[in-house]
NUKOL-479594 format. One line per field, with one value per residue (C-alpha): residue in three letters; residue number from 1; x, y, z. Coordinates in steps of 0.5 Angstrom, whole numbers, padded with zeros to 4 digits, always signed. Layout:
! residues N
r c(ALA; ...)
k c(NUM; ...)
px c(X; ...)
py c(Y; ...)
pz c(Z; ...)
END
This chain:
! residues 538
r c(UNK; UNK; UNK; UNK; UNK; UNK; UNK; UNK; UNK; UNK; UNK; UNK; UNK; UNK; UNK; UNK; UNK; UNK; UNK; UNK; UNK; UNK; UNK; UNK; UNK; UNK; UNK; UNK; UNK; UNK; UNK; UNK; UNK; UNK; UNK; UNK; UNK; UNK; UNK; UNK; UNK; UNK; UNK; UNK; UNK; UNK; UNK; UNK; UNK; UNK; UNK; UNK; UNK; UNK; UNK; UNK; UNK; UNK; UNK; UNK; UNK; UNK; UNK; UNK; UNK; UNK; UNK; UNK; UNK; UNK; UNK; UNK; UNK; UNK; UNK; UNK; UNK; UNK; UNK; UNK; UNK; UNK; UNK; UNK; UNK; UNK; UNK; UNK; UNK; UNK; UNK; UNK; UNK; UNK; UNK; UNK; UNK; UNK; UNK; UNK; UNK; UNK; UNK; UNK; UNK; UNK; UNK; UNK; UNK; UNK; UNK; UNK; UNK; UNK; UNK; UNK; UNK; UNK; UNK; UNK; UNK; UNK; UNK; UNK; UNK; UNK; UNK; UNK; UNK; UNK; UNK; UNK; UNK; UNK; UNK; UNK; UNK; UNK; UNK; UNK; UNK; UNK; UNK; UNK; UNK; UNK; UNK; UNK; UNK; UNK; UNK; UNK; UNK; UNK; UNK; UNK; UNK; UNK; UNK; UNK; UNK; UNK; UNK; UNK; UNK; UNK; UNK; UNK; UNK; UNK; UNK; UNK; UNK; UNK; UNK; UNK; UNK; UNK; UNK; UNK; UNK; UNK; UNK; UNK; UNK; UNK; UNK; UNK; UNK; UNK; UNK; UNK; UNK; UNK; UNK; UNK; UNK; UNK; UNK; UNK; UNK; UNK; UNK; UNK; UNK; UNK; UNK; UNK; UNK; UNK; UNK; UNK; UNK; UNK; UNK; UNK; UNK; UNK; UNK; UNK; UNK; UNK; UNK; UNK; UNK; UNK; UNK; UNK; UNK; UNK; UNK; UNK; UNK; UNK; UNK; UNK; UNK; UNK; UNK; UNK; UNK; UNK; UNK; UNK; UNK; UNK; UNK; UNK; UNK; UNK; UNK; UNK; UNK; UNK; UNK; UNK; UNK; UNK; UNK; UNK; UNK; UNK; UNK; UNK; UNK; UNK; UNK; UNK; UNK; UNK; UNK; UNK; UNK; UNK; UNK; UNK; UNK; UNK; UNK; UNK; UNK; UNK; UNK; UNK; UNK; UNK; UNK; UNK; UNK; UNK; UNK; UNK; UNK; UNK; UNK; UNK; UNK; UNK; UNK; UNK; UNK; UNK; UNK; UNK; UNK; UNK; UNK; UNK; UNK; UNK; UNK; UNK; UNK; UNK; UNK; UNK; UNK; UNK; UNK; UNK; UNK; UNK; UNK; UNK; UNK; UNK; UNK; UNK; UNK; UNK; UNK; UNK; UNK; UNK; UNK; UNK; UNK; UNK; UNK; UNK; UNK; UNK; UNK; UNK; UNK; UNK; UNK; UNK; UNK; UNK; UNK; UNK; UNK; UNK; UNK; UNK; UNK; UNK; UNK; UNK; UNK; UNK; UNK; UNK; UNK; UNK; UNK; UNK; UNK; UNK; UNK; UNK; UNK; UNK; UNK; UNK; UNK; UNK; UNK; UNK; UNK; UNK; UNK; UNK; UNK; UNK; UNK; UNK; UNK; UNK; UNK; UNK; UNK; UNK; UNK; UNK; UNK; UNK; UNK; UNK; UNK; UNK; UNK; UNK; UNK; UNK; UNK; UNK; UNK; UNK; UNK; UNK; UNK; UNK; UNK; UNK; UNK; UNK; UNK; UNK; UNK; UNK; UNK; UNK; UNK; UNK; UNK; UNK; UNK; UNK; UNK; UNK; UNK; UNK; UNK; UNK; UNK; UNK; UNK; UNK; UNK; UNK; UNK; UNK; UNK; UNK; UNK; UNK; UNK; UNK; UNK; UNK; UNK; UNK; UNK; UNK; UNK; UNK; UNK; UNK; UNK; UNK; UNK; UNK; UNK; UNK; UNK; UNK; UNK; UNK; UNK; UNK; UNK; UNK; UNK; UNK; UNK; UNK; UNK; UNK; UNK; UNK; UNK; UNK; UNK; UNK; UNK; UNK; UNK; UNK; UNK; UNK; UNK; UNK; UNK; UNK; UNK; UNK; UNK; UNK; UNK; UNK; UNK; UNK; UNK; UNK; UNK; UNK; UNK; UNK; UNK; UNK; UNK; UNK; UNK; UNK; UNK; UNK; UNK; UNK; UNK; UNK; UNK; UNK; UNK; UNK; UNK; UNK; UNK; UNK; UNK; UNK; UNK; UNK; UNK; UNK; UNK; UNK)
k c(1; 2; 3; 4; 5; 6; 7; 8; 9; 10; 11; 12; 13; 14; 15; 16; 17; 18; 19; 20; 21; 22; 23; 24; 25; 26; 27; 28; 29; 30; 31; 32; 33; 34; 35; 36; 37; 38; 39; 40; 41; 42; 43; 44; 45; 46; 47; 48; 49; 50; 51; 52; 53; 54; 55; 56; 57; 58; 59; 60; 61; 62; 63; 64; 65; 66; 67; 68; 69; 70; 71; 72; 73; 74; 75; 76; 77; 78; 79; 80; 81; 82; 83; 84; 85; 86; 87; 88; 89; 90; 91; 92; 93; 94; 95; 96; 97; 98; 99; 100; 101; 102; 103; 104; 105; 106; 107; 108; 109; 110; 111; 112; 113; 114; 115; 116; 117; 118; 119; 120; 121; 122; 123; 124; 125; 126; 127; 128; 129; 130; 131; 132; 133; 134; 135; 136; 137; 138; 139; 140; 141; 142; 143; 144; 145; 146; 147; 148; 149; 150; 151; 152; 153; 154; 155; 156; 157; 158; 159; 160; 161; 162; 163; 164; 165; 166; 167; 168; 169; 170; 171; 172; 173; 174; 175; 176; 177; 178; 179; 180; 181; 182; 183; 184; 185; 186; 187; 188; 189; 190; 191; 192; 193; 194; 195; 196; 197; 198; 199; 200; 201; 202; 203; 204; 205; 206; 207; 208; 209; 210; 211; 212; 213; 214; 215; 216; 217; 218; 219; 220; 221; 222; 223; 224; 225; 226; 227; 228; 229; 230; 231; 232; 233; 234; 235; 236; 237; 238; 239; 240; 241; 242; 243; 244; 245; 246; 247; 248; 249; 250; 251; 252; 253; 254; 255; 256; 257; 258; 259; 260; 261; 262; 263; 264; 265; 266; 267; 268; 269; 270; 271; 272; 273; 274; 275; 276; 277; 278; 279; 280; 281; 282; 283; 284; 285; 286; 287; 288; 289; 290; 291; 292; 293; 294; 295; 296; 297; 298; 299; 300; 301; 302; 303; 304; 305; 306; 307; 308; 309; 310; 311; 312; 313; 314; 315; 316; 317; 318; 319; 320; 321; 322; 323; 324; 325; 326; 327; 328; 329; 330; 331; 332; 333; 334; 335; 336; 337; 338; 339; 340; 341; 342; 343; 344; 345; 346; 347; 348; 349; 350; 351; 352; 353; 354; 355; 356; 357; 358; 359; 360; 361; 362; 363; 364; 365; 366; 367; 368; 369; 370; 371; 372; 373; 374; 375; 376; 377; 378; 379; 380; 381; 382; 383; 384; 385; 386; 387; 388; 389; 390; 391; 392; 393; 394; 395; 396; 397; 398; 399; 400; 401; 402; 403; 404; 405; 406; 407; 408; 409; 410; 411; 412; 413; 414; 415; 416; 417; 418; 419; 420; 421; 422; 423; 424; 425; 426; 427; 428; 429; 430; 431; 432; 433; 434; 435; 436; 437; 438; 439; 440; 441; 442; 443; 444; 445; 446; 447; 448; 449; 450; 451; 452; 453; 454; 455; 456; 457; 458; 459; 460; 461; 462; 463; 464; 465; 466; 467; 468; 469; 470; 471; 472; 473; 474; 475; 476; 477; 478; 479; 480; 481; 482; 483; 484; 485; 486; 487; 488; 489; 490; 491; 492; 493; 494; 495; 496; 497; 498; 499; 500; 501; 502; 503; 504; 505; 506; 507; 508; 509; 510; 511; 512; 513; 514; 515; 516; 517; 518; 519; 520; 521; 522; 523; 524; 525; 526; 527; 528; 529; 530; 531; 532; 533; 534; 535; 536; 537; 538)
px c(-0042; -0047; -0051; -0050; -0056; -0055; -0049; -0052; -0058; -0053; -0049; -0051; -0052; -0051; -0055; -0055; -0054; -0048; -0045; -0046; -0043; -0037; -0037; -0038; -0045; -0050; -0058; -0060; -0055; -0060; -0066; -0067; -0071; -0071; -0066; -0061; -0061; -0061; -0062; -0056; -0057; -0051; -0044; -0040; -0034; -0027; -0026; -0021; -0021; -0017; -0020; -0019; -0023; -0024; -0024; -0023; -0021; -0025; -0031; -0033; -0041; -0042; -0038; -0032; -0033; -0031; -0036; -0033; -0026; -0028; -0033; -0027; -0022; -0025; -0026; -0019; -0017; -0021; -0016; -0010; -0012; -0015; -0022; -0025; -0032; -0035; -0039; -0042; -0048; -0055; -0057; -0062; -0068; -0067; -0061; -0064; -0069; -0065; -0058; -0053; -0055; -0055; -0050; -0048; -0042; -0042; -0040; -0037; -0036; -0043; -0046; -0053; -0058; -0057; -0065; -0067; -0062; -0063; -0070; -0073; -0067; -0071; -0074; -0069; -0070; -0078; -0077; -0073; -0077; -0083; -0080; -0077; -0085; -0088; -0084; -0086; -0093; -0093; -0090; -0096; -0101; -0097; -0099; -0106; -0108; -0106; -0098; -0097; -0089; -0091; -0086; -0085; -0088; -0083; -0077; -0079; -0072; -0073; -0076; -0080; -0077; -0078; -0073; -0074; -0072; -0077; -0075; -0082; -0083; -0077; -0082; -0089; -0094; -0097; -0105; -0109; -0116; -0120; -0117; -0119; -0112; -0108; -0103; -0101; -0094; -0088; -0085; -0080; -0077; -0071; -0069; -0069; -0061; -0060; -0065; -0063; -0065; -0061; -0055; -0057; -0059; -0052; -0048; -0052; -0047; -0053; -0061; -0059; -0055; -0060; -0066; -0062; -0060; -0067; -0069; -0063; -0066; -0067; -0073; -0075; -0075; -0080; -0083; -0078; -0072; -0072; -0069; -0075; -0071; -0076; -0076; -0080; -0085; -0085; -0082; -0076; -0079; -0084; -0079; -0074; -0079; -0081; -0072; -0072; -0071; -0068; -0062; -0060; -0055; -0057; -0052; -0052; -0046; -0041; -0042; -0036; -0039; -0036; -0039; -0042; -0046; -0049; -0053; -0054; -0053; -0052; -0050; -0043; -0045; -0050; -0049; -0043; -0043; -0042; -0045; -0047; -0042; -0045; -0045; -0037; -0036; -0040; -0036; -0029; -0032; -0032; -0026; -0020; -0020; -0026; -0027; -0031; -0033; -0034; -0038; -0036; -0028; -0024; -0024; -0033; -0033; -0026; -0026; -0033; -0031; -0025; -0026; -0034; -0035; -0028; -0030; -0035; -0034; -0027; -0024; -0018; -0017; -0011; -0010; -0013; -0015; -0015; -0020; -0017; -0019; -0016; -0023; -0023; -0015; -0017; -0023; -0018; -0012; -0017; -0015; -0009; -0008; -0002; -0004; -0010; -0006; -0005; -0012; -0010; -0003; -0007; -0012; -0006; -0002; -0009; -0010; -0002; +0000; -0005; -0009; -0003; -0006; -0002; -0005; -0005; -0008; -0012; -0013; -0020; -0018; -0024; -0024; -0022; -0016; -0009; -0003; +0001; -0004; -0003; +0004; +0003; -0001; +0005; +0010; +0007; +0006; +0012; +0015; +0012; +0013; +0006; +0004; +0000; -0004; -0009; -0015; -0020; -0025; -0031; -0029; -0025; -0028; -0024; -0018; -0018; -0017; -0011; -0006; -0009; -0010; -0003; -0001; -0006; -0004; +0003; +0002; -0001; +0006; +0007; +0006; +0001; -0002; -0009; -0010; -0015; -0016; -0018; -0019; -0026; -0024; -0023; -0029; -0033; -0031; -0024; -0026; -0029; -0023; -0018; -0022; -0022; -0015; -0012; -0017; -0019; -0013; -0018; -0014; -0020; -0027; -0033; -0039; -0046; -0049; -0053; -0047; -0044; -0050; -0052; -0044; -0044; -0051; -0049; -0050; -0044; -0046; -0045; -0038; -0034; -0040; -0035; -0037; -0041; -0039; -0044; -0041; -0040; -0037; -0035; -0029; -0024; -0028; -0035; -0036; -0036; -0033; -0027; -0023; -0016; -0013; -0016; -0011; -0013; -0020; -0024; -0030; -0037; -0041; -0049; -0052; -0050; -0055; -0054; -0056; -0056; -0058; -0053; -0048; -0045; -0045; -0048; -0044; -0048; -0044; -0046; -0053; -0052; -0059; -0063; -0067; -0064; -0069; -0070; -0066; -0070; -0069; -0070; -0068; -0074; -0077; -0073; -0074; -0081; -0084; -0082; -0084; -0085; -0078; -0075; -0072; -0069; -0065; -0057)
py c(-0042; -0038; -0041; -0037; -0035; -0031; -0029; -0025; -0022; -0020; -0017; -0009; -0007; +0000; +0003; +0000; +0007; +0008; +0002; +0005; +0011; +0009; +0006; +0013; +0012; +0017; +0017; +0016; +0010; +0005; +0004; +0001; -0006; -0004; -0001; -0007; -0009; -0004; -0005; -0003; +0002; +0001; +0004; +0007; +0008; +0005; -0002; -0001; -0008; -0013; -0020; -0026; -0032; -0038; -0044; -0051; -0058; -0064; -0063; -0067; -0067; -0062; -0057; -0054; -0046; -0044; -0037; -0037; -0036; -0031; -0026; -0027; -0025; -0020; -0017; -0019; -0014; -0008; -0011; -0009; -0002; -0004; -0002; -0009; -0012; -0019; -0021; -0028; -0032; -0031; -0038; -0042; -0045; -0051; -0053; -0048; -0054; -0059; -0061; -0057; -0051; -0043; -0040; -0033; -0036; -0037; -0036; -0029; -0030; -0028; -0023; -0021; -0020; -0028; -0030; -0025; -0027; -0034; -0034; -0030; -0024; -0019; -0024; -0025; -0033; -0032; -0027; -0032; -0038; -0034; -0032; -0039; -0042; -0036; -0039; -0046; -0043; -0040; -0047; -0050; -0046; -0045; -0052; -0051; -0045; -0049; -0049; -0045; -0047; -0054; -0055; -0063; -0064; -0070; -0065; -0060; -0059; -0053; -0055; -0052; -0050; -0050; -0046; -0053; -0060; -0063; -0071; -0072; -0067; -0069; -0073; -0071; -0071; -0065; -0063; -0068; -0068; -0067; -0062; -0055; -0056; -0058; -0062; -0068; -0068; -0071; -0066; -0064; -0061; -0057; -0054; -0046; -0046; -0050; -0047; -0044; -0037; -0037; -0039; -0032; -0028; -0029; -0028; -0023; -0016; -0011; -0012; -0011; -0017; -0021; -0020; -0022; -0028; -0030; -0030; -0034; -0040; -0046; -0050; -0055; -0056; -0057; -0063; -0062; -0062; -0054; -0051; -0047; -0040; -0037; -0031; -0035; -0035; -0027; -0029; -0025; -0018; -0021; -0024; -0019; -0014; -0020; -0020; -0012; -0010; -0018; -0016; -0010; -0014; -0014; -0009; -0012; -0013; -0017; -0018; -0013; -0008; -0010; -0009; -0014; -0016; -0021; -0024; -0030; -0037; -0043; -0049; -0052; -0059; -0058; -0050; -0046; -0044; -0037; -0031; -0025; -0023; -0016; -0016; -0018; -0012; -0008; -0010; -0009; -0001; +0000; -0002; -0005; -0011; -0017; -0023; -0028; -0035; -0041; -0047; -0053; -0056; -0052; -0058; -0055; -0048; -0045; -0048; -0045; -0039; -0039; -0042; -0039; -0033; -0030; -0031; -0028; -0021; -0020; -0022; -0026; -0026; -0025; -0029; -0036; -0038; -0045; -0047; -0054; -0057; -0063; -0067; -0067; -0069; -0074; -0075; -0077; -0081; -0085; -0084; -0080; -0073; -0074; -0078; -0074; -0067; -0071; -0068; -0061; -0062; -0063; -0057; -0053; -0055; -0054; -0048; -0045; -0050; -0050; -0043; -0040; -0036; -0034; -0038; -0038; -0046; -0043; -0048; -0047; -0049; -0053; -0053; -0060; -0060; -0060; -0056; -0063; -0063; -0055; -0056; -0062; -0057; -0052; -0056; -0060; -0053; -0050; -0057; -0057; -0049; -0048; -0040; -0042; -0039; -0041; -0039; -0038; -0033; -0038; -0036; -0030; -0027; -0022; -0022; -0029; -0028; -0022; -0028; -0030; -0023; -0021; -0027; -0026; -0018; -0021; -0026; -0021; -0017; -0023; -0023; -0028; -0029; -0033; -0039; -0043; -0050; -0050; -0045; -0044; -0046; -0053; -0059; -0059; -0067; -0064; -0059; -0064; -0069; -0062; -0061; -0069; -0070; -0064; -0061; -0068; -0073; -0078; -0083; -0081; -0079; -0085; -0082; -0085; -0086; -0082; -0076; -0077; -0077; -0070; -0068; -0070; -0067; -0061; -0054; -0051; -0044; -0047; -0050; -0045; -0045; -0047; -0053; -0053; -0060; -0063; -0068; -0070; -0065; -0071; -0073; -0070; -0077; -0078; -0083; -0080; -0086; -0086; -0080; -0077; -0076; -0082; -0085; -0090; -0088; -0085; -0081; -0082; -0078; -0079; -0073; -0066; -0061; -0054; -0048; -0043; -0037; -0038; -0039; -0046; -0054; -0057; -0065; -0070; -0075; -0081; -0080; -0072; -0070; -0062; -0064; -0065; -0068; -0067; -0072; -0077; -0071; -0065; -0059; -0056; -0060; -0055; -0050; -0045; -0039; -0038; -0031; -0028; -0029; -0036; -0041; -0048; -0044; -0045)
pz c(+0050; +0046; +0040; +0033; +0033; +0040; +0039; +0033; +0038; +0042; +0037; +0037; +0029; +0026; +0022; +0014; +0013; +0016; +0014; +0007; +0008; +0010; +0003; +0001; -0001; -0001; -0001; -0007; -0008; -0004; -0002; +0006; +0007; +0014; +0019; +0018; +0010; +0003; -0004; -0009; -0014; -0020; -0018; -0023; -0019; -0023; -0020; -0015; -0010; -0010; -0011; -0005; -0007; -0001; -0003; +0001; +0001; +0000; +0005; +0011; +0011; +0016; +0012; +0014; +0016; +0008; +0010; +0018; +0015; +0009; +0014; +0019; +0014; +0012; +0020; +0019; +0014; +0018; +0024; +0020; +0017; +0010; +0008; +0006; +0004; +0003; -0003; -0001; -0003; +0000; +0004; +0000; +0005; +0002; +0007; +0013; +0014; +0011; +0013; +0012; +0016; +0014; +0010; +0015; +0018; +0025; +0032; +0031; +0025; +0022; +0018; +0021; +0021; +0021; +0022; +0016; +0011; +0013; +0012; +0005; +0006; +0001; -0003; -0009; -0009; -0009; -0014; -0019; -0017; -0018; -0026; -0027; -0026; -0030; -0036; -0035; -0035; -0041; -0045; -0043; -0044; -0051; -0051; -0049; -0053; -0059; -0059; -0066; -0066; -0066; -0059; -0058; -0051; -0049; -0051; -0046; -0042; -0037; -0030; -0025; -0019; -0011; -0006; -0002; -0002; -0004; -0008; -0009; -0014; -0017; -0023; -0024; -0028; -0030; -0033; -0031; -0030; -0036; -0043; -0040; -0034; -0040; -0044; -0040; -0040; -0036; -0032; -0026; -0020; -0019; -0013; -0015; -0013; -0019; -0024; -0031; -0028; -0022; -0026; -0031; -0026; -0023; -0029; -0032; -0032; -0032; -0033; -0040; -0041; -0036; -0040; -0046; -0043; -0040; -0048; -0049; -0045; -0049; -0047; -0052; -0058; -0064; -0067; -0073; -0068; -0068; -0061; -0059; -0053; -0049; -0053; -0058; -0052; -0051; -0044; -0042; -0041; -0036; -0033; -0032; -0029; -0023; -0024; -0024; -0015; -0014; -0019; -0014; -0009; -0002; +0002; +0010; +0015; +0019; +0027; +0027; +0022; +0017; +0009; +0006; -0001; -0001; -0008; -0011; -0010; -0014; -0011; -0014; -0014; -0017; -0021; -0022; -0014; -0015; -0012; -0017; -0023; -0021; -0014; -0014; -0019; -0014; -0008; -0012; -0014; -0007; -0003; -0003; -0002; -0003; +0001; -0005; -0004; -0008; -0005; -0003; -0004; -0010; -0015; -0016; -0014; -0015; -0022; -0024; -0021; -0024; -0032; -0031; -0028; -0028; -0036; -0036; -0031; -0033; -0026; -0024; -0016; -0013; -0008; -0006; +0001; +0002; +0008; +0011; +0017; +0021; +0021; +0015; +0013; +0019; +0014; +0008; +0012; +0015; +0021; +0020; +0019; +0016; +0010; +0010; +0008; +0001; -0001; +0001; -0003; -0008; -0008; -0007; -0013; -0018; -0016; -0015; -0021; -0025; -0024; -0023; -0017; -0010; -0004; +0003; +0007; +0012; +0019; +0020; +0028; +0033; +0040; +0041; +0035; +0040; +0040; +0036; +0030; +0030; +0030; +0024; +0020; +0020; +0019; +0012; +0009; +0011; +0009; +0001; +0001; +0002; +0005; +0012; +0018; +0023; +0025; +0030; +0028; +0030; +0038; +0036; +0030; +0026; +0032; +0031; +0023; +0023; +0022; +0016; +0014; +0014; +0010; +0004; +0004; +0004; -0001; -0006; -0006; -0011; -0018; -0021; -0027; -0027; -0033; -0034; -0035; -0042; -0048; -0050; -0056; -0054; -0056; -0051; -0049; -0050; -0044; -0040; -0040; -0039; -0032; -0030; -0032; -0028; -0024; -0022; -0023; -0027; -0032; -0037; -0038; -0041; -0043; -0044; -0050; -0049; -0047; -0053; -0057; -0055; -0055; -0063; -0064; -0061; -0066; -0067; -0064; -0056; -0058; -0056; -0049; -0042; -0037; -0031; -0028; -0024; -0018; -0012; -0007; -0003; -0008; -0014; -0018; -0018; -0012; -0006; -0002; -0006; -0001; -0001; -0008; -0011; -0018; -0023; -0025; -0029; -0029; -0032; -0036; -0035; -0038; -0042; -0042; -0046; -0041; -0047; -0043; -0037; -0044; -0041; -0042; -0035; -0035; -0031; -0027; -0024; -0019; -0018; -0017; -0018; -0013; -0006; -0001; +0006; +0011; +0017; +0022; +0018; +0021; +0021; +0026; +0032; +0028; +0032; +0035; +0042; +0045; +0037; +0036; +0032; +0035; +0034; +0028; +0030)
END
């Protein structure tokens, strides 16, 4: 069987052009980045689009093909005569040369050109790395130059950032070397995905609001505990201007032609896991149904996007897809499918129970599974009342999809209302435990002293502020070995972090880490130049 990589060269591409047109966009609403990619300038078409979200189970490490389904669904919908378009996130290279792989689906379920948007795409993340250590320059040279607002060096919050994994730069002391390189402070790493200003960007509604919030950014404080933002620092106008082409979402193209927006990337272990409330609102001005995915299972992605991003944009989506895989109900049964399809129940249930949302549990099907585990899966749905297809769009892309297609445009003929898990107006440690107790199923929620000290100190302008837990993706607690539906536990809170510009409270739980490192193996060591052309990618 072909590699993804060249099946995607294989793949004769339309022009960008075209692909806009068909969306009913003229010249001027975009600018080419080559034959194949295009910058969107804003919409101002009515929203018209119906709002699909991809979300999963509890993941295996090798992930479970979320962003497969999700363009498969999308070539899918066309399949069956509806006018659809993806809105995705864009891949960080930290997992390309780590782990994990890109994030341009696979198979012939990709989005293309996979090798460009795999690596630097059209510069989002170097923009947003690039104004994220444009502020963290100025904090110091503010210090340097004499520091006039009196910041507290040991206070300082906000870290420089890298699109890498790179643990060595996790803690690092800066301005070493004499006096004219700078204060001598403690400082860190964060991978860009995890950064403030990636979470701002996502969020913001227009450059307006993006400049705004890049202000809003707490840094610090000074030495009288006096929060210092970066507008103290004359930061957000700078800022926005290195901002200004990345904020344009990226328009590109699934293997079969399909539209797609691609914008933005949080993780959702470690962020809110969403692409960009303005390219989800661009995609929803120019078709009728979208296709959007939240990262990792439904208990870390789906819930932010839900309880944060939904928010933020006004959007509530109309249907859920639930992504399941027999790898991973074997994962979780420890052997068994069967005992393993508790975790995907329990998925089901918070997002139909406690979302109010419809949902569709999708079989992401692997060559090796069998026609009597297929079987199974169908007959645990149907048994616990739970709308089910499967799917081949890994072999088969969009053709392999129109079962899943069906039953999400049947299943939006139902009534829904979405509900959140908590009210803004809920204390910030009542949100918390709402999203360990009925998302997570924990008894209980135990903070740190160092937690609840933050939590009682917090000023009262970021109480009604939703939460952004950060976690293991490998569990519904925060120990990624306990597997299934775990029952008799709590959750630990290590650290809150008030993200003032994003307009969220970040919970750390148990050893989560901003600064990923690369395994023993990285993928980069296959990755070369043969010929002038990438290989080693996928």
């Amino acid at each position: 069987m072909l590699s993804d990589i060249e099946i995607a060269r294989n793949t004769v591409m339309r022009n960008i052009s075209e692909v806009a047109a068909d969306l009913g966009l003229k010249e001027d609403d975009y600018e080419l980045y080559g034959k194949y990619k295009a910058k969107l300038s804003a919409v101002t078409a009515p929203q018209k689009g119906k709002l699909i979200l991809v979300t999963a189970m509890t993941p295996t490490k090798q992930g479970d093909g979320k962003t497969t389904i999700s363009i498969g669904l999308a070539d899918g919908l066309r399949k069956i005569g509806q006018k659809s378009i993806l809105a995705l996130r864009e891949p960080s290279l930290g997992p390309v040369f780590g782990m994990k792989g890109g994030a341009t689906g696979g198979g012939y379920s990709q989005v293309v050109p996979m090798e460009d948007i795999n690596l630097h795409f059209t510069g989002d993340f170097h923009a947003i790395t690039s104004a994220n250590n444009l502020l963290c320059a100025l904090i110091d040279n503010h210090l340097q130059q004499g520091n006039i607002l009196g910041i507290d060096p040991r206070t300082i919050t906000f870290k420089r950032c890298l699109d890498m994994n790179d643990r060595a730069l996790r803690n690092i002391v800066i301005g070493m070397g004499g006096r004219s390189n700078g204060v001598v402070r403690e400082d860190h790493f964060c991978i860009t995905v995890a950064s403030e200003v990636m979470a701002v960007f996502c969020l913001a509604r227009d450059i307006d609001d993006l400049e705004k919030s890049l202000g809003d950014i707490t840094i610090g404080q000074t030495y009288d505990k006096r929060p210092v933002k970066a507008r103290d620092l004359k930061a957000q106008g700078a800022m926005t201007v290195l901002l200004k082409e990345a904020f344009r979402p990226n328009l590109v193209q699934t293997l079969e032609g399909t539209p797609a927006v691609i914008h933005g990337g949080p993780f959702a272990n470690i962020a809110h896991g969403c692409n960009s409330v303005r390219a989800t609102d661009t995609a929803l001005r120019l078709a009728d149904y979208v296709v959007t995915e939240a990262g990792f299972g439904s208990d870390l992605g789906a819930e932010k996007f839900l309880d944060i991003k939904c928010r933020k944009g006004g959007f509530a989506p109309d249907c859920a897809v639930l992504v399941a895989t027999i790898k991973a109900m074997k994962l979780h049964g420890n052997g068994d499918m069967k005992s393993g399809f508790a975790n995907v129940k329990k998925h089901y249930d918070n997002l139909h129970e406690r979302f109010g949302l419809n949902v569709v549990v999708d079989l992401n099907r692997f060559s090796n599974d069998t026609e009597e585990e297929v079987a199974l899966f169908r007959q645990l749905c149907a048994g616990n009342d739970m709308p089910c297809a499967v799917s081949t769009g890994f072999v088969d892309g969009g053709k392999g999809c129109i079962e899943l297609a069906e039953k999400v445009v049947k299943e939006m003929e139902k009534e829904s209302e979405m509900k959140y898990l908590y009210d803004l107006t809920d204390p910030i440690e009542e949100k918390i435990k709402k999203i360990a107790r009925k998302c997570y199923g924990a008894d209980g929620v135990i903070f740190s002293a160092s937690a609840a000290g933050k939590l009682a100190s917090l000023a009262p302008e970021y109480t009604n502020y939703p939460v952004c837990i950060a976690k293991t993706q490998y569990s519904f607690s925060d120990d990624p070995k306990l597997l299934n539906v775990p029952v008799g536990f709590n959750i630990n809170v290590r650290d809150i972090e008030v993200k003032s510009g994003s307009g969220f409270i970040v919970a750390y739980l148990g050893d989560i880490i901003t600064m990923p490192g690369l395994p023993k193996v990285p993928n980069a060591e296959a990755i070369r130049l043969v010929d002038g052309e990438t290989a080693g990618l996928f």
